[in-house]
C-alpha positions as CSV (number, residue, x, y, z in Angstrom):
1,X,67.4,36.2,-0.7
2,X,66.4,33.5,1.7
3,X,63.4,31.0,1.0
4,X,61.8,32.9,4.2
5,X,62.1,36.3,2.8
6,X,61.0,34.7,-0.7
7,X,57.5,33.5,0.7
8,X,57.1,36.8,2.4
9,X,57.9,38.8,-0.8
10,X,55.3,36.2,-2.6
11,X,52.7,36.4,0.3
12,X,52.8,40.4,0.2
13,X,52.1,40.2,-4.2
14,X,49.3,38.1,-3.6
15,X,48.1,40.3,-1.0
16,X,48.3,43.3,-3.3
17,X,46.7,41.5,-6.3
18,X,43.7,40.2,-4.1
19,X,43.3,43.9,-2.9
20,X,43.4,45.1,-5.9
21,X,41.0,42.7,-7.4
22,X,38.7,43.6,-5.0
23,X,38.8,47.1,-5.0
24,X,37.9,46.7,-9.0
25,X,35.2,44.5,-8.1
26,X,33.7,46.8,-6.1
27,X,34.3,49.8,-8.4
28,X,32.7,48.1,-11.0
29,X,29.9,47.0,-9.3
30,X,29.2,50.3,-7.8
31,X,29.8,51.5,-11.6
32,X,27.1,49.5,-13.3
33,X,24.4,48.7,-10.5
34,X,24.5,52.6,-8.8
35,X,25.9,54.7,-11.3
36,X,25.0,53.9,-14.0
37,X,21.8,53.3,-14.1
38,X,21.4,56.8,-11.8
39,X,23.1,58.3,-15.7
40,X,21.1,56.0,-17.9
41,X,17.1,56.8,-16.1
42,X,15.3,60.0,-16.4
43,X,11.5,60.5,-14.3
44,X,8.6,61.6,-15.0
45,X,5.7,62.2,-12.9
46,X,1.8,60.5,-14.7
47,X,-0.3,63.1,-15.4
48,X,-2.8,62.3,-12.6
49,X,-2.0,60.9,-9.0
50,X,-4.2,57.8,-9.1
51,X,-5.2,55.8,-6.1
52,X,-5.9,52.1,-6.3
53,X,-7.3,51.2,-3.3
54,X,-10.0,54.3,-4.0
55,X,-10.9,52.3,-6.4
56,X,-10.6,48.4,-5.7
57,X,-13.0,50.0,-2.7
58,X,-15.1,51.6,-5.2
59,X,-15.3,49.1,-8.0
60,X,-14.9,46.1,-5.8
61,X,-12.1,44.1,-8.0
62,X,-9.4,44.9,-11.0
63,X,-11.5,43.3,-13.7
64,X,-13.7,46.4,-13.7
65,X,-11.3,48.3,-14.8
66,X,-8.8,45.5,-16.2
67,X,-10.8,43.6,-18.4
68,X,-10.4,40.9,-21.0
69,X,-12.8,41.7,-24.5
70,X,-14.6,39.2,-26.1
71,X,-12.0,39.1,-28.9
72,X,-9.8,37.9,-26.3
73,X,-7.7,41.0,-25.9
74,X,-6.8,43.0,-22.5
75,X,-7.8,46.5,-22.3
76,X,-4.7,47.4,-20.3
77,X,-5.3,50.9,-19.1
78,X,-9.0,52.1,-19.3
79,X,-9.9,55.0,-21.5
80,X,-11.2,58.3,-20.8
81,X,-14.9,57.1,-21.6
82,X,-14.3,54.2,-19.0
83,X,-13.2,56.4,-16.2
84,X,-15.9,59.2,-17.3
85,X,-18.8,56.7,-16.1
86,X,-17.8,57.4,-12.8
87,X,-16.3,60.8,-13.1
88,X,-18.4,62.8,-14.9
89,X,-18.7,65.1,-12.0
90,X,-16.6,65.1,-9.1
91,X,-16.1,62.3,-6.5
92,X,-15.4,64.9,-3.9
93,X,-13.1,67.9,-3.6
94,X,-9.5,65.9,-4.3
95,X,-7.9,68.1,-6.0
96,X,-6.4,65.1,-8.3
97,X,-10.0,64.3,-9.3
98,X,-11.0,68.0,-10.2
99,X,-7.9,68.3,-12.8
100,X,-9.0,65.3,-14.3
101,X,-12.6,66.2,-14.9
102,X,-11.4,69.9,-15.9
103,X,-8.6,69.0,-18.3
104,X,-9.5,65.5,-19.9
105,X,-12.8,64.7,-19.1
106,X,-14.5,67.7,-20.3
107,X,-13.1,68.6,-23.3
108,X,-12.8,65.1,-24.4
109,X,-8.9,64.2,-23.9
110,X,-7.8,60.9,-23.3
111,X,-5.1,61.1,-20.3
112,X,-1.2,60.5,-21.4
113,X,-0.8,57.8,-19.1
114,X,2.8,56.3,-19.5
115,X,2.6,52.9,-19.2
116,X,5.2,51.0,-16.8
117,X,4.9,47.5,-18.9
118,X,4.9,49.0,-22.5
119,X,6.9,46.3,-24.5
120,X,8.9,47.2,-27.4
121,X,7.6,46.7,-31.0
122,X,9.3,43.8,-31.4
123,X,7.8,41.5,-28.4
124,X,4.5,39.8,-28.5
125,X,3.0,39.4,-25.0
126,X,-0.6,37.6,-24.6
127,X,-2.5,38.5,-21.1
128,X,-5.1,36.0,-22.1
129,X,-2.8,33.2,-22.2
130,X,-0.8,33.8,-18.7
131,X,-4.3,34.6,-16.9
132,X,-6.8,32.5,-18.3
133,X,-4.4,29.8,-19.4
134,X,-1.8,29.6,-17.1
135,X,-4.1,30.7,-13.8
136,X,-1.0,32.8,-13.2
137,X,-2.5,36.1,-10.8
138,X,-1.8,39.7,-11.5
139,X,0.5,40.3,-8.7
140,X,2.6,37.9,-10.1
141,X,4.2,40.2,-12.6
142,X,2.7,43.3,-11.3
143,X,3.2,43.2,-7.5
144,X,0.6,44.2,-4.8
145,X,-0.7,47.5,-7.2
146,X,-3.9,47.2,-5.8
147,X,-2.9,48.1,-2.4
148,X,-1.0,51.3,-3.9
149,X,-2.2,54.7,-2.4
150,X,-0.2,56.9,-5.3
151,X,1.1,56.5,-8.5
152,X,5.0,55.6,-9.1
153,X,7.5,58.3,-10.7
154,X,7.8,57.0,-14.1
155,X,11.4,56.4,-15.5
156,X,12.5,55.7,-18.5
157,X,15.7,54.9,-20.7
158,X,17.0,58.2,-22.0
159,X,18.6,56.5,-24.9
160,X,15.5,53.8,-25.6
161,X,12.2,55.2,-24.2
162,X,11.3,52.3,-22.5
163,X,10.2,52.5,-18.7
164,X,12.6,50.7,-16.4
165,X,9.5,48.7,-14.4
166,X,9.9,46.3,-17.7
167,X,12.6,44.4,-16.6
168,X,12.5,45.5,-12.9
169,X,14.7,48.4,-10.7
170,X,17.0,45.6,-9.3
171,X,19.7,44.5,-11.9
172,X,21.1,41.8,-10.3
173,X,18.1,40.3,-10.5
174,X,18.5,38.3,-6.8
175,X,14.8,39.4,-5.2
176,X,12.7,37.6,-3.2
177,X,9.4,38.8,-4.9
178,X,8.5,38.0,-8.7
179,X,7.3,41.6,-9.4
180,X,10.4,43.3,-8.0
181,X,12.8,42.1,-11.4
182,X,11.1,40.3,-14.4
183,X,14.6,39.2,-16.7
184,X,14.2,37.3,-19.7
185,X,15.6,33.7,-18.1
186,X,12.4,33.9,-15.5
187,X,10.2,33.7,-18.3
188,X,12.0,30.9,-19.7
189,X,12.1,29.4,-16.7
190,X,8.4,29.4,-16.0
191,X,8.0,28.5,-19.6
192,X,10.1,24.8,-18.7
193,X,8.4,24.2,-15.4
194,X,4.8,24.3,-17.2
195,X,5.9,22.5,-20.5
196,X,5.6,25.4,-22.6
197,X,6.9,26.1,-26.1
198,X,10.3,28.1,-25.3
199,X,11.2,28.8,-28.6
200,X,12.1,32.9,-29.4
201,X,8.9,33.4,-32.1
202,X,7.0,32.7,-28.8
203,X,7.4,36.0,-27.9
204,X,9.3,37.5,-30.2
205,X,8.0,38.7,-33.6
């Protein structure tokens, strides 16, 4: 075999190898970043359709419905005796509104809100000292919620229970909003650029 005929025979290899390397790439990332995750998420729809801007109109900010206790604590999602102040009778004729009043608020039930930011067990997250603290705003983590019309389908991990909105739809992570994929490593990251105490029992029990 001639040298020319050698290069040509090496060339052509190198071209297979690359296309195959590529195809694989590809396969796997359409494996773990479509597929997968398609497999591993199941939805739910919350129990009520709830508007934000109705209310933001209505109450005029978040902290009237978001608000920090004297203790120090966050209330996180209001309870049915919070909501009933305003809802005792209907708002209307939405349909949405009339369910609530019908089966929660009369008989007394507190609604089965999933929550999108529910940590596990094991985390220790403090509202108190990112807001107050760090002067860090809501849409920070949470996006532009306030400007929401409807609530989000809810999805979970099948094999955990935990809603996906923890650590954000987009698993690669590369986004060009805060809200839109919260990974461990922006936490840190903040953490450093403030002088913060990085160590795990920070947030980790």
């Amino acid at each position: 075999m001639s040298a020319q005929d050698e290069r040509t025979k090496t060339a052509g290899s190198s071209a297979v190898l690359l296309i195959c390397f590529l195809v694989g790439l590809g396969a796997s990332l359409l494996v773990g970043w479509v597929i997968f995750p398609a497999l591993l998420y199941s939805e739910k729809e919350q129990p009520i359709d709830f508007s934000h801007v109705v209310h933001v109109d209505a109450v005029g900010d978040c902290e009237g419905c978001h608000y920090f206790r004297d203790d120090g604590s966050f209330s996180g999602i209001p309870d049915l005796s919070n909501c009933a102040e305003c809802h005792e009778e209907a708002q209307g004729e939405d349909p949405e509104e009339l369910k609530m009043i019908q089966e929660y608020i009369e008989p007394g039930k507190e609604i089965p809100w999933m929550v999108y930011s529910r940590q596990p067990d094991c985390v220790f997250f403090s509202h108190a000292a990112h807001v107050k603290m760090g002067e860090i705003e809501c849409k920070a983590c949470h996006g532009m919620i306030g400007e929401s019309e409807h609530t989000d389908t809810y999805e979970y991990n099948i094999l955990t229970g935990y809603s996906r909105n923890i650590w954000g739809k987009n698993i690669s992570g590369l986004t060009s909003n805060t809200w839109e994929s919260m990974k461990m490593g922006d936490c840190g990251n903040c953490h450093d650029e403030h002088g913060e105490n990085n160590a795990c029992f920070v947030c980790h029990k």
